[in-house]
C-alpha positions as CSV (number, residue, x, y, z in Angstrom):
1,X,-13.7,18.3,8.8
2,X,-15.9,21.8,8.5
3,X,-16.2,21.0,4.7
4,X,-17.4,17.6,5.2
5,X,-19.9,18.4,7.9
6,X,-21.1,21.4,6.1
7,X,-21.5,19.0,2.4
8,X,-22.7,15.6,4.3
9,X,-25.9,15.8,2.5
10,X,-24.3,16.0,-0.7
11,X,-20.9,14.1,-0.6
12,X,-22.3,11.3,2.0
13,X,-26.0,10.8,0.5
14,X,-27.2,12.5,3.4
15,X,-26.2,9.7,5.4
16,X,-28.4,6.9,3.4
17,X,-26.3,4.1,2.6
18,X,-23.1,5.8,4.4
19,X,-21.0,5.7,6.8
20,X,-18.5,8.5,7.2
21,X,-15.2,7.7,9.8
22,X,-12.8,10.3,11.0
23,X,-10.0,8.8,12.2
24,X,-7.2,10.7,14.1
25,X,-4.7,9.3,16.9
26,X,-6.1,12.4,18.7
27,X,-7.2,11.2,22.4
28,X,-11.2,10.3,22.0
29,X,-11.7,12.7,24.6
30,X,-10.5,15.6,22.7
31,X,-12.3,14.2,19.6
32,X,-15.5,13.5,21.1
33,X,-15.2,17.3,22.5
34,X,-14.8,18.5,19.3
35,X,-17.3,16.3,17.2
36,X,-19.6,17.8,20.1
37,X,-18.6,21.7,19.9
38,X,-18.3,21.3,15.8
39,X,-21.6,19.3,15.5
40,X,-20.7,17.3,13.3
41,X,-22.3,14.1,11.6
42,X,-19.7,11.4,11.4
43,X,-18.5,9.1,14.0
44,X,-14.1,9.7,15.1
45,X,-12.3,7.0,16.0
46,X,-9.0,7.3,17.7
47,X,-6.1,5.4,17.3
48,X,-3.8,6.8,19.6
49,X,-0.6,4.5,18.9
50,X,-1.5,4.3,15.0
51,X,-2.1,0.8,14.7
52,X,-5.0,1.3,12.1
53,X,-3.1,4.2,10.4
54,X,-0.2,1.6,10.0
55,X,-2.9,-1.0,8.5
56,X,-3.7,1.8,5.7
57,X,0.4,2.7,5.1
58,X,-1.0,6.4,6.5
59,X,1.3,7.1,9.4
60,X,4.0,9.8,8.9
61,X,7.4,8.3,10.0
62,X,8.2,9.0,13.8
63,X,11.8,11.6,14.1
64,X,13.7,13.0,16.2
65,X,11.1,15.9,15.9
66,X,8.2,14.0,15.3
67,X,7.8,12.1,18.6
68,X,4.0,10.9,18.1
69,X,1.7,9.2,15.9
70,X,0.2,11.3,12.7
71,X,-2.1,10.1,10.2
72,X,-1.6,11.8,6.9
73,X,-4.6,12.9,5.2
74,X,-6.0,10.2,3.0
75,X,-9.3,9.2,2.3
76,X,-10.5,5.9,1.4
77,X,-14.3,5.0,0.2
78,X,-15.1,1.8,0.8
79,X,-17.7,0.4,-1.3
80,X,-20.8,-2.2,0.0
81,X,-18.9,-5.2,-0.7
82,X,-16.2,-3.8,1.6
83,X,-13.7,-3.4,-0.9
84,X,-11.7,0.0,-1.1
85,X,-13.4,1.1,-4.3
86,X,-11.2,4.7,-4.3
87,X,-7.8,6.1,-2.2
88,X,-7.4,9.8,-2.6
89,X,-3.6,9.8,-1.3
90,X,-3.4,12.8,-0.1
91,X,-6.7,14.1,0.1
92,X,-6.5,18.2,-0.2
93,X,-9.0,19.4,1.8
94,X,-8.4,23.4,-0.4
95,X,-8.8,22.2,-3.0
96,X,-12.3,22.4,-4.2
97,X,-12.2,20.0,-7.0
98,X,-11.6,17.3,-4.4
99,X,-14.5,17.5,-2.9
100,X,-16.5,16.9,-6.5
101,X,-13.9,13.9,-6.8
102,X,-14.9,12.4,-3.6
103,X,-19.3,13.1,-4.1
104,X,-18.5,11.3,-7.7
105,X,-16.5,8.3,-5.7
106,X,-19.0,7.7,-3.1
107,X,-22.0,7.7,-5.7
108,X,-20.2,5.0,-7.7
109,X,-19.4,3.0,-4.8
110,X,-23.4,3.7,-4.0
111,X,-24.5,1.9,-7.4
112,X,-25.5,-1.3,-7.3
């Protein structure tokens, strides 16, 4: 989330024409804590028992060892007619490259 808040104005159009979603099953206490302390520009969600991480097929499956809800790392633009225009499955947040891949994705789904 560092490298998105500290390339919003590039990857995210500075915000024009963007909305950028984090969404964790994190309590939105600890995420609204967080967004707070980090300053960061895009709004959390939380989805505590996973119900929109099971709409997106994003949810690690719950073991023996993993008791509660984890969204894998995936990131979806979603163009202006609402359509998912790209799915970077998983997205790999060290990899630099990725983040070139994701400013090119969100300027096509920008375009008229």
């Amino acid at each position: 989330m560092e490298a998105y808040r500290d390339q919003y104005a590039k990857l995210f159009n500075d915000g024009k024409g963007v909305t950028v979603l984090g969404i964790s099953a994190d309590a939105d206490t600890v995420q609204a804590d967080w967004a707070r302390d980090e300053h960061f520009p895009v709004t959390f969600v939380s989805d505590p028992d996973g119900t929109v991480g099971k709409l997106y097929d994003v949810m690690y499956p719950l073991t023996a060892q993993l008791r509660s809800p984890i969204e894998k790392r995936v990131l979806f633009v979603i163009g202006k007619d609402g359509v998912i225009s790209y799915v970077m499955n998983p997205f790999k947040e060290m990899v630099g490259d990725s983040y070139t891949e994701l400013g090119d994705a969100v300027a096509k789904a920008l375009k008229p």
